[in-house]
N, C-alpha and C positions, 0 to 999 in steps of 0.2 A: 606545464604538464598537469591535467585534472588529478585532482586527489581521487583512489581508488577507494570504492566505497566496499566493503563487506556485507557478506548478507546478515551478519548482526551488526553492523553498525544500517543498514535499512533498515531491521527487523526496529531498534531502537528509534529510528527515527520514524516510523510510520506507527508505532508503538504512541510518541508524543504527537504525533498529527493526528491519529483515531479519536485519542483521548481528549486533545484542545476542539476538536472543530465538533465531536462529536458526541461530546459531554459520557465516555466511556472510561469505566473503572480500567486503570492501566493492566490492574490482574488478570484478568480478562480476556488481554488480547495477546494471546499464544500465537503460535504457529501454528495449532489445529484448529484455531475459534473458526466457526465459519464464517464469512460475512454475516451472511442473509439468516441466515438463524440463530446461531449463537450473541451478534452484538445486533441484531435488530437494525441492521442496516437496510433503506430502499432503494430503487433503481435513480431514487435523487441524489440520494446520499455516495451512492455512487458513481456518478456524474462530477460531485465534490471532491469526492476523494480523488479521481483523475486527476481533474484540476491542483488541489495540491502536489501530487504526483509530479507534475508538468512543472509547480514551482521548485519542488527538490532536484529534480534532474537538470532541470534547463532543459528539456526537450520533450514536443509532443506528443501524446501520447495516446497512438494509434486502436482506433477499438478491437483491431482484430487481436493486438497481442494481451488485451484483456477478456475476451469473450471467453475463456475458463475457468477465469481466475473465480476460485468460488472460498479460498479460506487468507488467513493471514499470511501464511507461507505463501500463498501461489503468488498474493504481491509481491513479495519479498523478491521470490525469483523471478517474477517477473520486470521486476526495477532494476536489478541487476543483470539481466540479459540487456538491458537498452542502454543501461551504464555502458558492460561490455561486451560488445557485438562479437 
């Protein structure tokens, strides 16, 4: 049976994935930071974060269910939608 993940245990782990790959103060990265403006993230940088994304989940991760994702939180809920469908 997969371990069920919460959205703060996501929030916490994309918390430590921002701040390892992306050299980001952990303070920082709330649930309202924006990507793109508040932690200075780019369309590469986000390409990255997918990909780590795809290694916490163990599964791919489709651009359409990221094409809104524009703060912390909408990752959040959106790693948990794919978690559980």
């Amino acid at each position: 049976m997969p371990t069920i993940l919460t959205r703060e245990d996501i929030l916490l782990k994309l918390r430590e994935v921002l701040a390892d790959s992306f050299r980001l103060d952990p303070v920082k990265i709330t649930p309202e930071a924006h990507l793109f403006t508040d932690l200075d993230l780019d369309s590469i940088d986000a390409v990255e974060l997918a990909i780590q994304l795809q290694d916490i989940t163990g599964r791919r991760v489709k651009a359409e269910e990221f094409k809104h994702v524009r703060t912390v939180a909408d990752v959040v809920e959106a790693v948990h939608k794919m978690l559980n469908p």
